[in-house]
C-alpha positions in Angstrom: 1.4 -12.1 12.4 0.8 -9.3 9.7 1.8 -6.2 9.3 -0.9 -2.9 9.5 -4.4 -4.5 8.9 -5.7 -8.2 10.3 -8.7 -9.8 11.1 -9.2 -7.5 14.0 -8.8 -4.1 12.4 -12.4 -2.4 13.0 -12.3 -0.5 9.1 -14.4 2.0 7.7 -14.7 3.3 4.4 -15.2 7.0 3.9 -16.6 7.5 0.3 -18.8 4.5 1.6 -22.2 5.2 -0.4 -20.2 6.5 -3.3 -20.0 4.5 -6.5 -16.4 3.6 -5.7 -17.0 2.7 -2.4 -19.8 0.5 -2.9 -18.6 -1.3 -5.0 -15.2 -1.9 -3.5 -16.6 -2.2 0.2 -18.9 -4.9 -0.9 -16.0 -6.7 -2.4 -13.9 -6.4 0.7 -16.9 -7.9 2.9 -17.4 -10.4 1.0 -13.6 -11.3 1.2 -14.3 -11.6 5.2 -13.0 -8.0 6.1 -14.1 -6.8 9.0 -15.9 -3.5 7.7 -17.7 -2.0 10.6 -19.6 1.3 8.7 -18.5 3.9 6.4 -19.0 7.4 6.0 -21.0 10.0 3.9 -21.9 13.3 5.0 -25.6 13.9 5.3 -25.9 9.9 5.0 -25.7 9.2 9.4 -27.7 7.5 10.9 -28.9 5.3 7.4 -27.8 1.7 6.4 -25.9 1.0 3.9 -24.5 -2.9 2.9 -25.9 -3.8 5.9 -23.6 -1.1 7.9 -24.0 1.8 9.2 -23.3 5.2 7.8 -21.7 7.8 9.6 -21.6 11.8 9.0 -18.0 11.7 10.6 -15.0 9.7 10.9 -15.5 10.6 15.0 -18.5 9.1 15.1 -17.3 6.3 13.4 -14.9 5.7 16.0 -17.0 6.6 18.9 -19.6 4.1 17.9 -18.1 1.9 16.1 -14.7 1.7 17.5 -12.9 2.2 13.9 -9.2 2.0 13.5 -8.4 1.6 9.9 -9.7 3.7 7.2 -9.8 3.4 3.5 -10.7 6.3 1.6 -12.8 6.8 -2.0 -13.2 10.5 -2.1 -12.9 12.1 -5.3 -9.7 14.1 -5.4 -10.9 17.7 -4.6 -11.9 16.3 -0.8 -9.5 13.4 -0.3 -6.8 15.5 1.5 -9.5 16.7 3.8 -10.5 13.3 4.1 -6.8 12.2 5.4 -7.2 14.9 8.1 -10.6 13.9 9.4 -9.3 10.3 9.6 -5.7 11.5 11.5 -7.6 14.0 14.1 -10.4 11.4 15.1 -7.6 8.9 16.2 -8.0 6.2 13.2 -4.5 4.2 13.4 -4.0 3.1 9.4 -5.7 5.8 6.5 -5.1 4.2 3.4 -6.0 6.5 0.7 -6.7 5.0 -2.9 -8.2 8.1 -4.2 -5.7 8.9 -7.3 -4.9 13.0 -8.8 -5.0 14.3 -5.4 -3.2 18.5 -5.7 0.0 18.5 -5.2 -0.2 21.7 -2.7 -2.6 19.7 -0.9 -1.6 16.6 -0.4 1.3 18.7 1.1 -0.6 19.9 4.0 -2.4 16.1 4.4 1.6 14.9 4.7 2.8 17.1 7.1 -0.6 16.8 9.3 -0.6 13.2 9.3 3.0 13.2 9.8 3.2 15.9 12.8 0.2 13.5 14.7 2.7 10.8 14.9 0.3 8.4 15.9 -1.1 7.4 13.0 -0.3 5.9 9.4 -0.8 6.9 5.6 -0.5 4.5 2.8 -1.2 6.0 -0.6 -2.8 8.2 -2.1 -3.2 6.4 -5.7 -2.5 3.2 -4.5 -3.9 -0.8 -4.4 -4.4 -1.0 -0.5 -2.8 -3.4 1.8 -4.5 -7.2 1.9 -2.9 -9.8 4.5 -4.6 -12.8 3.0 -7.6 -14.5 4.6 -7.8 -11.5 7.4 -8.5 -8.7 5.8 -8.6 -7.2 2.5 -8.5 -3.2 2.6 -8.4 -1.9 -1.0 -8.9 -2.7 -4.4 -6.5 -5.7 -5.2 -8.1 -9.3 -6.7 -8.6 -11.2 -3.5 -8.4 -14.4 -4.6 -5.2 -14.3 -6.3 -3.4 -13.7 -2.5 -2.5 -16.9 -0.7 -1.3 -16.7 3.1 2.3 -17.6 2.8 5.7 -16.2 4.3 6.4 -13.4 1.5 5.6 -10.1 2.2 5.3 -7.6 -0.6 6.1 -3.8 -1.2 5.1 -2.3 -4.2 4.6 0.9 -6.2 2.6 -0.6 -9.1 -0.9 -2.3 -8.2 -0.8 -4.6 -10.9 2.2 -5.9 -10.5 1.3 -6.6 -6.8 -1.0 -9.4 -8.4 1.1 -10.2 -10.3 4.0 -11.0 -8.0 1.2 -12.3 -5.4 0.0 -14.5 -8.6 3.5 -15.9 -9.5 4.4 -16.7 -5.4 1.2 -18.9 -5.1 2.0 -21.0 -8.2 5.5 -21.2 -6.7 4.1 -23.3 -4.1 4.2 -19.7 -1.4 2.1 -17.2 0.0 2.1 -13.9 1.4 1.8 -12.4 4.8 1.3 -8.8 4.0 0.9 -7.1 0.2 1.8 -3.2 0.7 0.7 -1.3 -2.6 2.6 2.1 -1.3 1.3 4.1 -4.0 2.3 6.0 -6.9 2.7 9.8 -7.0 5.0 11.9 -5.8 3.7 12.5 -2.3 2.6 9.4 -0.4 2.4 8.6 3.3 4.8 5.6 3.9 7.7 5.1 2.2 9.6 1.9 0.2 11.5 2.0 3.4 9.2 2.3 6.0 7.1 -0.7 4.4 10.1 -2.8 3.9 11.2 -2.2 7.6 7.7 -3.2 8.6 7.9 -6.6 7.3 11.3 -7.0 8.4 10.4 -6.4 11.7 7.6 -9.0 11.3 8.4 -12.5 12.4 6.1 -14.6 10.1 7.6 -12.7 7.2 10.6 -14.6 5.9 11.5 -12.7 2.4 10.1 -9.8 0.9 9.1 -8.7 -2.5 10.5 -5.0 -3.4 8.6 -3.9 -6.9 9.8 -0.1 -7.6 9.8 1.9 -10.3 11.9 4.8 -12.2 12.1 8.1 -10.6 12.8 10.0 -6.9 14.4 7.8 -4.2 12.3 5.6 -2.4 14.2 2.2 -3.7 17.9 2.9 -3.0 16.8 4.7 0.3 15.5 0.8 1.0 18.0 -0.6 -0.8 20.7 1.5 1.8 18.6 0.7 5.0 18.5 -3.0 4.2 22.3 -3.0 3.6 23.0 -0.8 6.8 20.7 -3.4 9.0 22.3 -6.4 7.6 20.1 -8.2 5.3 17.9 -10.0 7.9 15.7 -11.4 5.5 16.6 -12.2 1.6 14.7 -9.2 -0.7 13.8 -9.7 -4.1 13.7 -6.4 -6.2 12.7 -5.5 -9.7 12.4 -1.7 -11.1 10.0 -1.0 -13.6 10.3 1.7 -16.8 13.4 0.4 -17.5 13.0 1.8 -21.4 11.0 5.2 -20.7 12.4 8.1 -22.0 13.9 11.3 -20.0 11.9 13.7 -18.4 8.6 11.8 -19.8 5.8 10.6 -16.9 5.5 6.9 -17.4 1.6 6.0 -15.9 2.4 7.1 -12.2 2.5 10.9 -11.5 5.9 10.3 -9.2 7.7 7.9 -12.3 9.8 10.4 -14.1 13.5 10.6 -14.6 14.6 13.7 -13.2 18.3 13.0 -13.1 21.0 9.8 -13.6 20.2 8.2 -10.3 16.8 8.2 -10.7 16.8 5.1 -13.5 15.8 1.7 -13.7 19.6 0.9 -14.2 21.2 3.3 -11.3 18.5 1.8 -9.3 19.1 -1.9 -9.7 22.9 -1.4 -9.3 22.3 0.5 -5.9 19.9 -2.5 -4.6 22.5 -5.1 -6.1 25.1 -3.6 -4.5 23.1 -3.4 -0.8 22.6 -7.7 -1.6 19.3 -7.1 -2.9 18.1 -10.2 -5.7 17.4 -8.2 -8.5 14.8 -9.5 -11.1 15.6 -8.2 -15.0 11.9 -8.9 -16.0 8.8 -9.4 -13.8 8.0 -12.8 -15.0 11.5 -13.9 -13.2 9.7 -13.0 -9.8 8.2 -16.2 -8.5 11.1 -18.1 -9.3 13.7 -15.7 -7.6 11.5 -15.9 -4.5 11.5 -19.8 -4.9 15.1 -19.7 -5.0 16.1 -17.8 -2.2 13.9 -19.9 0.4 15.5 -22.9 -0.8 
């Protein structure tokens, strides 16, 4: 089992002929992801990586049969791009396009949102990999080991890095969720976490947040309220950023006293959460828990 992309998902890239896009397709092909085209405006009907290009998402998934989509479109068209993907049917959009406006990513949200049938994961984030299926983003490959830990994170490089530390612990993952750091995304800490809760192979999961909004102790709540099913290993990062200052993500800023690193861990503490002081404690944690 895995949780929003496998070996079966039928993925496009939209951005394909882009510089971007290239370069990360032909990284996810060679990984073994089942990449069935791409799209670029103007571009149907040509080759490209030995797939074909398509001037639409629709076509892509009248021809092709696409499901998933990952999206490199510079920031002045990504939100657009989330739409085409929604309204032609495509089941997972995972956006890693980064700086997308605010207003717009807005209307994306609440289009995505009101289709109900379909998923958003990002905008600025790593992509989700479920190791040796599929690989749809921008994440190291071969640091990702199949295993029975499922990670949820806000911070791409602490994705691998987690993902890094499980391996040498002897584990692996089922599903790595980068949800994405600025203030708007598409799914939620929560909705992530719930995912891999609900996933039978999955049998603890990795929680990585960081300072700023809600997202962890809205987790930390639900996992509390549905009664710890599965032991979840957190850690908060920006424990030492200053007030009111954007720490690297657009959505990491301490707006108020609940929004840092220490209101944070004591919430997911108090909800039976294993909380990590410092990354590096990570692997072992996980180790620990799973006896």
């Amino acid at each position: 089992m895995s949780v929003l992309v496998n070996k079966d998902s039928k993925i496009i890239v939209q951005g394909f002929t882009g510089s971007e896009g290239t370069f990360h397709a032909s990284q996810m092909i060679e990984y073994g992801t089942n990449v069935v085209g791409g799209v670029t405006p103007g571009k149907g009907g040509t080759m490209h990586l030995d797939r074909p290009v398509f001037n639409t998402v629709k076509d892509a998934v009248e021809k092709a049969g696409a499901d998933t989509s990952i999206i490199f479109v510079p920031p002045a068209f990504a939100a657009d791009a989330i739409m085409e993907a929604a309204e032609a049917g495509i089941k997972v959009i995972i956006c890693i396009t980064e700086g997308i406006p605010v207003a717009e990513m807005v209307t994306a949200y609440n289009y995505v949102k009101n289709k109900g049938n379909c998923r958003l994961v990002g905008p600025n984030c790593p992509g989700v990999i479920t190791p040796g299926e599929a690989k749809v983003g921008i994440m190291p490959g071969f640091v990702f080991k199949k295993g029975t830990v499922g990670i949820v994170s806000k911070s791409g490089t602490l994705t691998y890095e987690a993902a890094d530390q499980v391996v040498k612990q002897g584990l692996g993952i089922t599903t790595a969720i980068g949800i994405g750091g600025d203030p708007i995304i598409g799914t939620t800490t929560k909705e992530a976490v719930e995912l891999l809760m609900n996933d039978p192979e999955t049998e603890a999961i990795i929680m990585i947040g960081e300072i700023g909004g809600q997202l962890e102790a809205d987790a930390a709540r639900w996992i509390k309220e549905n009664g710890n099913k599965k032991p979840v290993i957190g850690f908060i990062a920006g424990e030492t950023a200053p007030k009111g200052r954007t720490m690297g993500h657009a959505g990491a800023i301490v707006g108020g006293a609940d929004d840092t690193a220490e209101a944070k861990k004591r919430i997911m503490r108090e909800s039976g959460i294993h909380v990590v002081d410092s990354p590096a404690e990570i692997g072992k944690k996980v180790k620990e828990v799973l006896g």
